[in-house]
N, C-alpha and C positions, 0 to 999 in steps of 0.2 A: 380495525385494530382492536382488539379483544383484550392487551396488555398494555396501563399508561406508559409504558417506556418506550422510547424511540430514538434513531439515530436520521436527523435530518442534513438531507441533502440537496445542498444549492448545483443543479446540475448547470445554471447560468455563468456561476460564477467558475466551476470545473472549465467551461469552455472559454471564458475572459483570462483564465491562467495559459491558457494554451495559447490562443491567440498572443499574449502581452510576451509569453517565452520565445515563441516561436520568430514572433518581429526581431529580437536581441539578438538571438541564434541568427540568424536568414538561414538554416538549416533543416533537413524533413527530420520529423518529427516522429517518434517510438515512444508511444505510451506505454508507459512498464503498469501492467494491472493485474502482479499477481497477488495470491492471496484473496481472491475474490476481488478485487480493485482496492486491496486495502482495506478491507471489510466494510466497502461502501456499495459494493453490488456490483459486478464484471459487466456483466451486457448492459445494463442501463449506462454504466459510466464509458463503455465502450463505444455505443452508440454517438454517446456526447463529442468524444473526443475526437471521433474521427468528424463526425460534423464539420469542429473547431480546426480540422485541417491536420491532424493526425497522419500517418501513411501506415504506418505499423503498428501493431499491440506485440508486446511480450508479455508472457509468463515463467514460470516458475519450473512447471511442468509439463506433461504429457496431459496428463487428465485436464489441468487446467485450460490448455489448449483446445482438447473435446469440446468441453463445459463451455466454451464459446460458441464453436463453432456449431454444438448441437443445440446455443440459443441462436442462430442463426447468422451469428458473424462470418461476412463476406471478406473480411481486409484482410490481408497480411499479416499473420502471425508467427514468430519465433519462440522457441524455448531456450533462455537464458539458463536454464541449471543443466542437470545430469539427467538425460532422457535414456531409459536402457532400450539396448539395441532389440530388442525384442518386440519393444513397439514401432519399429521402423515400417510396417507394412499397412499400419493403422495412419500414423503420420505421411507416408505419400497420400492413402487414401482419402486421407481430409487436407492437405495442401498445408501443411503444417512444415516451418523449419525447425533442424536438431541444432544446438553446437556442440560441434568437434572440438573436445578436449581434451583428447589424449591420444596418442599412438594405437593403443591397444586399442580405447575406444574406433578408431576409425579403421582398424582390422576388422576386431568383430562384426561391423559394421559393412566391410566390403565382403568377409565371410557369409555372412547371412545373407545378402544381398539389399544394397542398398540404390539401385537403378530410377534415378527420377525422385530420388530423395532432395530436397533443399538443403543445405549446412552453412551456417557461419560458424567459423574457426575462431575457436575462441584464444587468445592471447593472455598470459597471466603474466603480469608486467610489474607485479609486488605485493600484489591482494594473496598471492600464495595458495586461494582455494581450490580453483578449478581453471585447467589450463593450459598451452605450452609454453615452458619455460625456455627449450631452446631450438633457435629457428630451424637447423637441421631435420629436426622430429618436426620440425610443423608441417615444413616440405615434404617430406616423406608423404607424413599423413594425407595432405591437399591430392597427391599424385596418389596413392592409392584410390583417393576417394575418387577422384576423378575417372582413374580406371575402372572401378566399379560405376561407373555410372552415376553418379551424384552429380547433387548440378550447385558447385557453392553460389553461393549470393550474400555471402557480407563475409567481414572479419573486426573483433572487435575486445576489448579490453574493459574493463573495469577501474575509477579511482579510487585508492584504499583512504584517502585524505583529503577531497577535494575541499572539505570546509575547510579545514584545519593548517594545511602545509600547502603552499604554490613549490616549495621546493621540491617535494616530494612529487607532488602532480606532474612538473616539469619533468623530472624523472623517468616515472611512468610513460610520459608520453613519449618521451623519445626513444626509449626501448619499443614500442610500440609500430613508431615509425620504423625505427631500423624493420620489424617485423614484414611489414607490409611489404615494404623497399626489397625485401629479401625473397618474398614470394615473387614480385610483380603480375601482381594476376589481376584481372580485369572486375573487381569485388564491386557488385553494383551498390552494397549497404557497405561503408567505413566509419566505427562508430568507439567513440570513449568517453563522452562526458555523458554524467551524472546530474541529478538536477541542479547542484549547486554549480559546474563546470561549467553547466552550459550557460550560464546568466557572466559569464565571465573569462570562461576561456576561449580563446581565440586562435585557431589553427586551421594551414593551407591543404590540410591531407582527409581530414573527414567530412562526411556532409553529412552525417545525419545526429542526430542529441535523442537520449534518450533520458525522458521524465516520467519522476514515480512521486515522490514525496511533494515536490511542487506543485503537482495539479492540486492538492490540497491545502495550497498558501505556504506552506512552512519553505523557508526560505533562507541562507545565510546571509547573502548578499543581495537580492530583490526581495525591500519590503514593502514593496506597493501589491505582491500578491494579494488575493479575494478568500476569506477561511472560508470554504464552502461546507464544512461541516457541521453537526451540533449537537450533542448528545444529552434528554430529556429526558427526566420522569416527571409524576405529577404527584401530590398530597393525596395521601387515602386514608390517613388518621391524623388527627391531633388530640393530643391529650395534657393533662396537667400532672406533672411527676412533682413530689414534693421532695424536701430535701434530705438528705440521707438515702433516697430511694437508687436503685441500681439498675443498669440498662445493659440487656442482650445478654451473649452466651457469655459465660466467666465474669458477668459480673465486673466488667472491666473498668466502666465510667457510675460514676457518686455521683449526683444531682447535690450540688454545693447548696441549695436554695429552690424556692419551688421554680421549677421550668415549665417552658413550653417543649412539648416532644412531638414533632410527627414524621410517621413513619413514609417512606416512599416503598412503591415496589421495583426497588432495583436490588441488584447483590452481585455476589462473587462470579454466580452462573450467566450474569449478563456483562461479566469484561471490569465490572464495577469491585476491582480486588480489593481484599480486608487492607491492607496497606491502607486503603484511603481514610479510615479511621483516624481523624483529628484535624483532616483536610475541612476545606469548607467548600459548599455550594451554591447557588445564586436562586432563591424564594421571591421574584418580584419585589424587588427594590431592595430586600437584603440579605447578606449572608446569615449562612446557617451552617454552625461545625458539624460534622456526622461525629458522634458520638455511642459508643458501646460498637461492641465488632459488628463488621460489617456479615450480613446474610448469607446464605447463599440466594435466595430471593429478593430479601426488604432489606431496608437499611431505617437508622433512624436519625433523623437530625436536629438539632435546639436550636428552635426559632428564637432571635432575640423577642420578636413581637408579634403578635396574631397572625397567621394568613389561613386560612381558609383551607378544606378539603379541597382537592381539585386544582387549587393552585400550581402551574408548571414551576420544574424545578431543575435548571440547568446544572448539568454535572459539569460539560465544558464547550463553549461556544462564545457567542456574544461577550461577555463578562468573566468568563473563565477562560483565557487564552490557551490550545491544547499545549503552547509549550512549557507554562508556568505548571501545569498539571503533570507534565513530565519530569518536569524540574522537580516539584514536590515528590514525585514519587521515585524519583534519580533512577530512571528511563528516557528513552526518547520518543515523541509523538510518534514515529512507525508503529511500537512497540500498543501503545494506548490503543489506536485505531483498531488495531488488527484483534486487539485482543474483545470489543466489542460481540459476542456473541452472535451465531446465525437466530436464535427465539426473539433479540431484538428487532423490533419491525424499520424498516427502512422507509421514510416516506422522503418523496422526490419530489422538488421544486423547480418549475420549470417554467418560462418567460413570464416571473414571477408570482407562481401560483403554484400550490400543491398539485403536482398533475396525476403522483399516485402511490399507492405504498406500498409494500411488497415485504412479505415475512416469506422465507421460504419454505420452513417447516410446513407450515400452513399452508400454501403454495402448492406443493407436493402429494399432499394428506388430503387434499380437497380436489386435487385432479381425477 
């Protein structure tokens, strides 16, 4: 690691969240790892999960489904968004599923030829994004695709509210069923809870739950979940600011009295946004406000009392809970994660020990 910054990863504790969900569920399991697994690293975290008893990964995308498979992921992968039909001959090629969400889409789709393609029909049940809205058109599209050759293997829905409203969820669901009920087709994946659903909803028509935010502790309703994250830099200056003195660009923060200041090398370019200017973070035994705008590189924070160059300095982990940091920044911990940069190094923890780190800039640039 060539930069003290880093985002550590409990890969034990990723797969203790699987196993503990998956016991509640008695259902198989769809790790959702897009976005890079959350900006925790796709294949290492994919590795984990299927270990933990996983059956499926989803993604986001078409590329991000590559980006597996070309690290050498063997399981099951779908694509939960909008895959264009253009890549259909890339996605049989690599054993990759589409979903079917829309009429047109699954024209185009039988147009171009789609012969030995995978699909789950996706259902939009109130989330309004991406979807059929009415059964008629699902039908339609299931028989076209069929005609052309496709070979469906799930169907599946999305909750627009699962923390927030069971009425709602209720809702959703059973527009969902009627959906299924309406095709009667022999869908080997039937899928609609969400990480939070699945710790708590209970229904006789789907088997499988799909987890995204959960594998990383955050939880509405299970909080014996594991944070397996933790995002670090270290001390590379201290100095003595006197009072009236001013710190960073514009001059923003006065030094009331003479301070302690040291600088970390984190900033804006590593997920570390200016917002967090006035936030505090955790220096070995105590808090420290970041003070004067935050960098695009470094940032600076007022010790109350001495620590030392070198000193680790958690932005949020251990003592900075990700959702309190969320809370401070009025986002939500997805939001935080993801936004953690690829020049941060990832280092991995694994049957309780660093087992390795991985930048992938560096990664790349060094092959």
């Amino acid at each position: 690691m060539y930069r003290q910054t880093w985002l550590e990863v409990n890969l034990d504790d990723i797969a203790d969240n699987v196993r503990k969900i998956r016991a509640i569920c008695g259902k198989r399991i769809i790790a959702v790892l897009k976005a890079d697994a959350y900006g925790s690293g796709d294949i290492q975290v994919c590795r984990t999960v299927l270990e933990a008893g996983a059956e499926m990964i989803a993604v986001s995308s078409s590329d991000e489904g590559l980006m597996l498979r070309n690290e050498g992921c063997q399981a099951e992968i779908m694509i939960l968004g909008m895959a264009q039909t253009d890549d259909i001959p890339l996605l049989i090629e690599n054993n990759i599923a589409a979903a079917a969400y829309s009429l047109k889409w699954a024209k185009d789709a039988a147009a171009k030829g789609c012969r030995g393609l995978k699909v789950q029909m996706k259902v939009d049940t109130g989330m309004n994004r991406i979807g059929f809205r009415d059964n008629a058109e699902l039908k339609e599209a299931l028989d076209i695709l069929l005609e052309a050759g496709a070979v469906p293997t799930g169907i599946f829905t999305h909750f627009a509210c699962a923390d927030t409203s069971r009425e709602m969820t209720d809702r959703q669901y059973l527009k969902f069923a009627e959906a299924v009920r309406y095709l009667d087709y022999p869908f080997e994946w039937i899928h609609c809870d969400n990480s939070d659903a699945t710790v708590y909803f209970k229904d006789p028509l789907t088997n499988a739950c799909r987890l995204g935010i959960s594998l990383y502790g955050i939880s509405t309703f299970q909080k014996d979940l594991k944070y397996p994250l933790a995002f670090y830099t270290r001390i590379g200056m201290v100095k003595h600011v006197g009072a009236g003195e001013t710190i960073g660009y514009g001059a923003t923060y006065t030094a009331s009295e003479d301070e302690l200041i040291a600088t970390v090398p984190v900033g804006y370019a590593d997920g570390f946004i200016r917002k967090n200017q006035g936030r505090k973070v955790y220096a070995d035994g105590v808090y420290a406000e970041v003070v004067g705008r935050v960098c695009m590189d470094q940032a600076m924070i007022r010790l109350p009392e001495y620590r030392p160059e070198d000193t680790v300095v958690e932005i949020f982990g251990p003592h900075i809970p990700l959702e309190q940091m969320a809370a401070d920044l009025e986002t939500i911990p997805y939001e935080i994660i993801c936004l953690v940069s690829p020049r941060v190094t990832r280092v991995y923890v694994k049957n309780g020990i660093k087992a390795a780190e991985y930048n992938e800039r560096i990664h790349k640039s060094m092959k």
